[in-house]
C-alpha positions in Angstrom: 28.3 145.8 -107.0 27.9 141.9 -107.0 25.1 140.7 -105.3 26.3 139.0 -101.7 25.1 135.0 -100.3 25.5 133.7 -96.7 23.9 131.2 -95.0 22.0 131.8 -92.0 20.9 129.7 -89.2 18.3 131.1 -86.6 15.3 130.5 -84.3 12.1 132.3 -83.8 10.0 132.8 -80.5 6.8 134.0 -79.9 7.0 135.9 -76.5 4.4 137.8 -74.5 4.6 141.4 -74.1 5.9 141.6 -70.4 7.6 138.5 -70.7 11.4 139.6 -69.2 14.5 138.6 -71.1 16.3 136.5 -69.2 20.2 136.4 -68.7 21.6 135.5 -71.8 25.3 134.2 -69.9 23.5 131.6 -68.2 23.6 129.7 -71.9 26.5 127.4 -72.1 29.1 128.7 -73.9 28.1 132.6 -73.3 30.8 134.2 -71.3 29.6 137.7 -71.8 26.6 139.7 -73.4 27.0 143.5 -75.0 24.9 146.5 -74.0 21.5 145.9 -76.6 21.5 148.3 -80.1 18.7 149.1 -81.0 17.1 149.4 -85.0 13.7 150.6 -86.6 13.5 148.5 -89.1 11.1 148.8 -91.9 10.8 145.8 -94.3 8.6 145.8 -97.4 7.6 142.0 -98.5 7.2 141.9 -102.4 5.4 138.3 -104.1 3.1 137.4 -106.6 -0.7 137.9 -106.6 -0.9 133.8 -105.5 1.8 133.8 -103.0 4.2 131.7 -105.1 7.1 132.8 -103.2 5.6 132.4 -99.7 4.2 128.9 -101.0 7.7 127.6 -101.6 9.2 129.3 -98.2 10.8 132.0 -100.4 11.1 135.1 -98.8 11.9 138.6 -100.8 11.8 142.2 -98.9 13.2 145.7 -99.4 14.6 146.8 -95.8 15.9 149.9 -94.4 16.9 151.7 -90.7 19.4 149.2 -90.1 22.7 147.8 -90.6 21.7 145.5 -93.5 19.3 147.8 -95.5 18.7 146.7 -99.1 16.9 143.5 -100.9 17.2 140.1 -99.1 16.1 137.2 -101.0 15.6 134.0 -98.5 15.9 130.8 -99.9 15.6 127.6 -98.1 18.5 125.4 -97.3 17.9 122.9 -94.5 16.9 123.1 -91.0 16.8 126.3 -89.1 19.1 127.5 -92.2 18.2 129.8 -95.4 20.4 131.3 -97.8 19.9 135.2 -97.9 20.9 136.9 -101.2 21.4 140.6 -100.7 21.3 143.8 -103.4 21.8 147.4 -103.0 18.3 149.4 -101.6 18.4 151.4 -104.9 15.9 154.1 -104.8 12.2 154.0 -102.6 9.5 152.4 -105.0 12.1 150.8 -107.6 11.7 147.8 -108.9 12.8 143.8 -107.7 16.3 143.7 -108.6 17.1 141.6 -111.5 19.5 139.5 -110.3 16.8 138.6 -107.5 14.0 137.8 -109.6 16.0 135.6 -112.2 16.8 133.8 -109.2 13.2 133.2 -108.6 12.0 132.9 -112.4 10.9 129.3 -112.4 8.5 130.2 -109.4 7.3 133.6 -110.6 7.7 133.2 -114.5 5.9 136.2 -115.9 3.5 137.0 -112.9 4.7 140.2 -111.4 6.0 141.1 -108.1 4.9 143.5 -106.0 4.7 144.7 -102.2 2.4 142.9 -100.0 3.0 143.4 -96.8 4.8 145.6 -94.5 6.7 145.0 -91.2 7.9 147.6 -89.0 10.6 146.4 -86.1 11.7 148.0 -82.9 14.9 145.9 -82.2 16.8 145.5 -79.2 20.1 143.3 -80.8 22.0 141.3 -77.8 25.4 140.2 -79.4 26.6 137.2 -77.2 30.1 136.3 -76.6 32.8 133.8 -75.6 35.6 134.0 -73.4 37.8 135.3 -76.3 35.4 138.0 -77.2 34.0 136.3 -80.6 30.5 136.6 -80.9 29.0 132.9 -80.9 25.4 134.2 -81.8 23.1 137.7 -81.4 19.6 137.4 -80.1 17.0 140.2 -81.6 13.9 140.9 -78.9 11.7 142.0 -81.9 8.5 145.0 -80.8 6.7 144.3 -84.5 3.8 145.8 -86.4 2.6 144.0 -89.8 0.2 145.2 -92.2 -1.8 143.5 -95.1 -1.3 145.4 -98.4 -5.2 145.5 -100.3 -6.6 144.0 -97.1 -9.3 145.6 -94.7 -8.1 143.3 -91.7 -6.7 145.5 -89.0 -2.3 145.6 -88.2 -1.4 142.4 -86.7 1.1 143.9 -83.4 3.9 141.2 -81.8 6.5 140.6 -79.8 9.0 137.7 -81.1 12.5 136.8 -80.0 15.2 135.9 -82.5 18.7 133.4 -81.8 21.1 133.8 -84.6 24.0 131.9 -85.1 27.1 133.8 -86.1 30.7 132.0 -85.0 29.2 129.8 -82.9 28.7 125.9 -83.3 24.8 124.5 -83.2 25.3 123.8 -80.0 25.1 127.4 -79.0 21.6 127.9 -80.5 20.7 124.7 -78.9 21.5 126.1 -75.3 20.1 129.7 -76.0 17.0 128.5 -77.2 16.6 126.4 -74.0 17.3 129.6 -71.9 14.7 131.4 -73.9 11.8 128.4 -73.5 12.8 128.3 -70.0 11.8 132.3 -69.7 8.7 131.3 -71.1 8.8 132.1 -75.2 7.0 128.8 -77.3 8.6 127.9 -81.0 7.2 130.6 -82.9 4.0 129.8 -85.0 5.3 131.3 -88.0 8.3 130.8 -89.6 8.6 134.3 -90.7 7.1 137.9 -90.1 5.4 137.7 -93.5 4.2 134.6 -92.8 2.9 135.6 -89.4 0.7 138.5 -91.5 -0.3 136.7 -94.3 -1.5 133.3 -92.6 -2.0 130.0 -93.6 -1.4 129.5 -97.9 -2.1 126.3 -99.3 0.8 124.2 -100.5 1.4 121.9 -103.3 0.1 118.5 -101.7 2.0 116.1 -99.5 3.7 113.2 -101.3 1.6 110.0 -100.6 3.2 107.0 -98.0 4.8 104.0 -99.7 2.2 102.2 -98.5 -0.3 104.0 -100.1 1.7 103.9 -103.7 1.7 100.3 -103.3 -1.7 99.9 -102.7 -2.5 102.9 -105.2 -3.2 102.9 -108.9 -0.9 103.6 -112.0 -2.2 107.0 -112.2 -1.4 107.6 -108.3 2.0 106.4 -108.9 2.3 108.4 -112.2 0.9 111.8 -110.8 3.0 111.6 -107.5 6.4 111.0 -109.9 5.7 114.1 -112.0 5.0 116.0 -108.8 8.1 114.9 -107.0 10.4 115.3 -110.1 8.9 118.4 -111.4 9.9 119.9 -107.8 13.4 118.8 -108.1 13.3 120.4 -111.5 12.6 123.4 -109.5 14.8 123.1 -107.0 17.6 122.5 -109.5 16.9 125.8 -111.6 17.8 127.8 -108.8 20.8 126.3 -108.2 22.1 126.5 -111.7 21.2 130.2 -110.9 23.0 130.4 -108.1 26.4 128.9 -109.6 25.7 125.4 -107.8 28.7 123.2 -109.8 26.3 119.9 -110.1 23.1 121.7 -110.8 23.5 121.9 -114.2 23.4 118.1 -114.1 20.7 117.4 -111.8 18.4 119.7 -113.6 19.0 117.8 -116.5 18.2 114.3 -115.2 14.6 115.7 -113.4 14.3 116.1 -116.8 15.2 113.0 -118.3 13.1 111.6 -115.7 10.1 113.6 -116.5 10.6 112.3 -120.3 11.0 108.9 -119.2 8.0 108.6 -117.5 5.8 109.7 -120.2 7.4 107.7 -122.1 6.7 104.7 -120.2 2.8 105.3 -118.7 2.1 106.6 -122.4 -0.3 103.6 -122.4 -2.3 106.1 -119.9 -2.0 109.1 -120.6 -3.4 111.4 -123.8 -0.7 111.5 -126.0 -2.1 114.9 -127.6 -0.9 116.7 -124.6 2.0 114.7 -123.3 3.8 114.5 -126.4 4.6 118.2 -126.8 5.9 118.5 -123.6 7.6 115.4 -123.9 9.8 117.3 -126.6 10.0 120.5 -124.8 11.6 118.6 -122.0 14.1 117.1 -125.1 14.8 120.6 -126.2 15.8 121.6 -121.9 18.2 118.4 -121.4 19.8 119.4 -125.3 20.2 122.3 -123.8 22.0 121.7 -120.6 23.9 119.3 -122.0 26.9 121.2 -123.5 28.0 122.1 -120.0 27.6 119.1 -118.7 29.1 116.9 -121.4 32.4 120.0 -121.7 32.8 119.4 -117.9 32.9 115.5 -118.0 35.1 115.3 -120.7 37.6 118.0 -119.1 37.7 116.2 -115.7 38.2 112.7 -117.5 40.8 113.4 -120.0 43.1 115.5 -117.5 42.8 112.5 -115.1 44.0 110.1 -117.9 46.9 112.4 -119.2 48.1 112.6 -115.6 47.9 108.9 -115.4 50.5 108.6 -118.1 54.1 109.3 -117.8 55.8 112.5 -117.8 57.7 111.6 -121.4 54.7 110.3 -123.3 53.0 114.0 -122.7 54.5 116.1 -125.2 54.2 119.6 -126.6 50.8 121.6 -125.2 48.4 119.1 -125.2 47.3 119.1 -121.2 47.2 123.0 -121.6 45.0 122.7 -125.1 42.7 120.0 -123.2 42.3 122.1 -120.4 41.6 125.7 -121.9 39.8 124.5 -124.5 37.0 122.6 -122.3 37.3 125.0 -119.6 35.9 127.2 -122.6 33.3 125.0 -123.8 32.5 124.4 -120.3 31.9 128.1 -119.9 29.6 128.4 -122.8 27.6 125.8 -122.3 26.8 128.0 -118.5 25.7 130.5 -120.7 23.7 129.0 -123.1 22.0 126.6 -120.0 21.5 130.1 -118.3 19.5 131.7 -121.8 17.3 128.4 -122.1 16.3 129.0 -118.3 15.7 132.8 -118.7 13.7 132.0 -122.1 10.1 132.2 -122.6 10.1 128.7 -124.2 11.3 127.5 -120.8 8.1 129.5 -118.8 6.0 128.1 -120.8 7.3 124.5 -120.6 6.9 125.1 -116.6 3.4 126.2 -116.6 2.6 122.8 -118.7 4.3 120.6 -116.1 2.4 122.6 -113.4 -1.0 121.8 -115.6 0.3 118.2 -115.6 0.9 118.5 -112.0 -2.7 119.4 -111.3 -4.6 117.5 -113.7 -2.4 114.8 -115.4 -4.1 114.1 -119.1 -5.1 109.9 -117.6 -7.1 107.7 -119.7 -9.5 105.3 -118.9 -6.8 102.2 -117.7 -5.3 105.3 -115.3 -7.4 103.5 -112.3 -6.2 99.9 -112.7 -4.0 98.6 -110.0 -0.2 100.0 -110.1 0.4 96.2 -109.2 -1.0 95.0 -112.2 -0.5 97.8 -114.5 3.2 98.3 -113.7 4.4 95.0 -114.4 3.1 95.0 -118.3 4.8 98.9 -118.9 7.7 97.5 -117.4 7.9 94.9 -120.2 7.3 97.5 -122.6 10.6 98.8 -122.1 12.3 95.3 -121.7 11.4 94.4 -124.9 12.7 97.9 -126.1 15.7 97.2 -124.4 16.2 93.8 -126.0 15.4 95.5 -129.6 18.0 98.3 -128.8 20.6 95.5 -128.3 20.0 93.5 -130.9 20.3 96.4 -133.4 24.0 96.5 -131.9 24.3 92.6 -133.6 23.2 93.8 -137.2 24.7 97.0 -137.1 26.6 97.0 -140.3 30.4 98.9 -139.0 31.8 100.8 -136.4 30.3 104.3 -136.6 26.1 102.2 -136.6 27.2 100.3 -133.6 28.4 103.0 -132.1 24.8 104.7 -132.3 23.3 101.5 -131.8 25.2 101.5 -128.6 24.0 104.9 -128.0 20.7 104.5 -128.4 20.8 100.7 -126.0 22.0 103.1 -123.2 19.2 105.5 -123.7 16.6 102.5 -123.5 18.7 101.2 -120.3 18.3 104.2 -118.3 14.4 104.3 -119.3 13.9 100.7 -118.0 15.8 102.2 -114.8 13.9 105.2 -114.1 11.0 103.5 -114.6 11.7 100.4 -112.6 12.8 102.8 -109.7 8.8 104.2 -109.7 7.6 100.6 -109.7 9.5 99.9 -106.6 6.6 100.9 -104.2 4.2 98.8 -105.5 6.5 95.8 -107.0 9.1 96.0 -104.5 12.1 93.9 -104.5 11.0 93.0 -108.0 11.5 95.9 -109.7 14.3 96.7 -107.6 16.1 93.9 -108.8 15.3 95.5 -112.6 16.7 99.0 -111.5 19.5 97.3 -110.4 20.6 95.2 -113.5 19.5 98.3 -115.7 21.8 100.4 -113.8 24.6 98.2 -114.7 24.2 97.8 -118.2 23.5 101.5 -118.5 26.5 102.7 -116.7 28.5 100.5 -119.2 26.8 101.3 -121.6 27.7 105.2 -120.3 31.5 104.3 -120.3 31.4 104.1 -124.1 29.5 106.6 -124.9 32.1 108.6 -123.3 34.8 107.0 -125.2 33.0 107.5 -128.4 33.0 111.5 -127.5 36.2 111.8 -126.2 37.7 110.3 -129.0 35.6 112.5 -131.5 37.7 115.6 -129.2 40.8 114.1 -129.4 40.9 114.3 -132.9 39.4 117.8 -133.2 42.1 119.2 -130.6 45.0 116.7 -132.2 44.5 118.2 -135.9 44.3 121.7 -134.5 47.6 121.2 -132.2 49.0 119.8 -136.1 47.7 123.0 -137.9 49.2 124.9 -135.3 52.7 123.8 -135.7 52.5 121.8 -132.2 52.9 117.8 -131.6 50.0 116.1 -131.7 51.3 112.5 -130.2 49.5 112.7 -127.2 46.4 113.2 -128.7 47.0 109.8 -130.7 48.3 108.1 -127.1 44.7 109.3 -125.4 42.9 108.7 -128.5 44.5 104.7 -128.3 43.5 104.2 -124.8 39.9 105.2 -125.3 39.7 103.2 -127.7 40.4 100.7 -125.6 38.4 101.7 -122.8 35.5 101.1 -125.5 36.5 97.7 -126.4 36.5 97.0 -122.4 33.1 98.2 -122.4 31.8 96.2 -124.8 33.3 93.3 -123.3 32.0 94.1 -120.5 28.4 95.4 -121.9 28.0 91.7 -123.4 28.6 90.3 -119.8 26.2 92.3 -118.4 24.0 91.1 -120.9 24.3 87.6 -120.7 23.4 88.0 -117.1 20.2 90.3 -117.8 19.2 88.2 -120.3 19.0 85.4 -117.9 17.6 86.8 -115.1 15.4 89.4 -116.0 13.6 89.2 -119.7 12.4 85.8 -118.7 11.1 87.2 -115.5 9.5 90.6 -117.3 8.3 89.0 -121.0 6.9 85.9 -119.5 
């Protein structure tokens, strides 16, 4: 049986031990409340020796006695809201489902998981209705005893109240939880029972202010990037694991931006031990990319054969385009999904956590980001500016093509890194990002022709071989041609403009 997802939204309440429920009808909304059932609930928390999960507000427990025994996996997903993932109990003292802990593999990599703590619940469930009998939301009045697994500190003993949403609108949990405060609960002091038992962990660092990045050095600037874009990386793993349609790409540019700014604080940094991570993190986006790239392609050249008319689509084409992408598209899941469950993937996110920590700076590290930043920044103008002018001498089509190719790539550097100047260069390197931006996402366009076409001709000779028309492969292959020659007219426009505007202002 597949695993199960829903979102929940809730609110917890510490509440004193005589403290009387109040009358849950006088919430707005609340027409009626149901006699209370009541559970004994036994939940066993599992996480790494270090916390990891609890560190990154990740919850995982085995629960039975009530009406939703088996393994929840919490995840968050905005205010008041997680995600709960649910699997079958399975037999006392198994092991973490492994659905559930490839969903947490980029926190918990090879460290194991194992129970430590356990929670036993009295519940008294109050299901609250409106006036056509749906229940808006259920409040839990929680009797709890939690105990530390390997600890000599004594049971921790509780009483909490719990609002869940279930039909109702937000506004609902907004009136029941000022019933609650009014009968004299406080917003709990734990957002969880296992965090209640366990305490206080230590989390990753708080991104510095803007105000503090501008005044900050490079190394500052550099080490809060890699934090920040190493957590999206994160962040984006599990949401290719969870199916999320535009993880696959967001996962890929935290990577790209990871690359980029080594690349560009190279200067700084120790080279012997950015460099191979510098290719590991080539080897992740290579290997996201079929998906992405299959799902592009797909969307794009089923929008342009739609745009044509109905007599200039012949034979299967539409249906060829569309099965045989959907396919690629399909494959590429897979192998994204083998490079994420791959040792060679751990082991690239324990080096980004050791740059993390202790980024490899050199001795310049400590110099001002406002006077560091604007010589890297020329760094990759002037690579820019060689990337384009390797598009003037390339000797035919297929060079300028990579030429091309290869001026985008150096665009999108001078962008990314521009965008981590902006604290301390402000409007400056905004201005950069900006014009970068544009040129790359030219730049982008013909790229895209130059792969669609390559397609077009694959699927065209196949639909030939086959015994099938292949016109409308040469009618799409035509007009992305000409969506390339746009976007080189265009590319040499934005050009003229950068040219203008920015490299004197950068190379000065």
């Amino acid at each position: 049986m597949a695993a199960s997802h829903h979102d929940e939204t809730e609110r917890k309440f510490d509440v004193e031990t005589r403290t009387v429920l109040p009358n849950l009808t006088s919430a707005e909304g609340v027409v009626s409340v149901d006699q209370p059932s009541e559970f004994q609930l036994e939940a066993v928390y599992f996480d790494t020796p270090d916390y990891d999960l609890a560190r990154n507000h990740i919850t995982l427990r085995r629960r039975t006695g009530g009406p939703d025994d088996g393994w929840h996996l919490k995840l968050p997903a905005g205010p008041d809201t997680r995600t709960e993932v649910r699997e079958q109990l399975g037999p006392a003292g198994g092991d973490v489902p492994d659905p559930l802990r490839t969903r947490v593999r980029a926190i918990v990599r090879d460290r194991p998981l194992a129970p430590i703590v356990i929670v036993n619940t009295t519940r008294r469930e109050y299901a609250l209705r409106d006036a056509e009998g749906a229940v808006l939301a259920r409040v839990c009045d929680d009797s709890v005893l939690g105990q530390l697994l390997g600890d000599d500190e004594p049971d921790q003993t509780w009483r909490e109240w719990e609002v869940e949403l279930d039909v109702g609108p937000a506004s609902v949990l907004d009136a029941v939880t000022a019933v609650l405060l009014a009968a004299g609960a406080a917003p709990a002091s734990a957002g969880s029972k296992l965090g209640r038992v366990v305490g206080e962990i230590p989390v990753i660092e708080v991104r510095p202010s803007k105000k503090q990045l501008a005044r900050g050095s490079a190394g500052q600037l550099l080490s809060a990037h890699l934090t920040e874009q190493t957590a999206r990386l994160n962040e984006h793993d599990a949401g290719v694991r969870a199916g999320q349609p535009e993880s696959v790409h967001r996962l890929r540019i935290a990577a790209r931006r990871l690359r980029s700014a080594l690349s560009t604080f190279r200067p700084i940094l120790d080279r012997t031990l950015t460099d191979p991570v510098q290719e590991e993190l080539r080897w992740l986006g290579q290997s996201l990319a079929p998906a992405r790239d299959a799902q592009v392609l797909r969307e794009h050249l089923l929008a342009l054969a739609s745009s044509e008319p109905d007599e200039l689509i012949i034979g299967s084409a539409v249906t060829r385009i569309d099965d045989q992408l959907r396919a690629d598209h399909q494959t590429g899941l897979v192998g994204a999904r083998e490079a994420l469950d791959s040792e060679r993937y751990r082991r690239l996110l324990d080096a980004l956590d050791t740059l993390v920590a202790s980024p490899p700076l050199r001795q310049h590290a400590d110099t001002s980001a406002r006077t560091l930043m604007p010589r890297l920044l020329a760094r990759d103008v002037k690579r820019l500016r060689r990337a384009v002018r390797a598009i003037e001498a390339a000797p035919d089509a297929a060079h300028r093509d990579v030429a091309f190719h290869e001026t985008r790539k150096k665009a999108k550097r001078l962008r990314y890194a521009a965008e981590v100047a902006a604290p301390p260069l402000g409007k400056r390197a905004r201005s950069l990002a900006t014009s970068a931006k544009r040129a790359q996402k030219v730049l982008g366009a013909h790229q895209d022709s130059v792969n669609a076409r390559g397609r077009l001709r694959e699927l065209g000779v196949q639909a030939h071989l086959a015994g099938d028309n292949s016109f409308t492969f040469g009618r799409l292959h035509a007009l992305e041609q000409v969506r390339a020659e746009r976007a080189e007219a265009e590319f040499e426009t934005v050009w003229n403009r950068f040219s203008h505007k920015q490299i004197p202002r950068w190379t000065a």
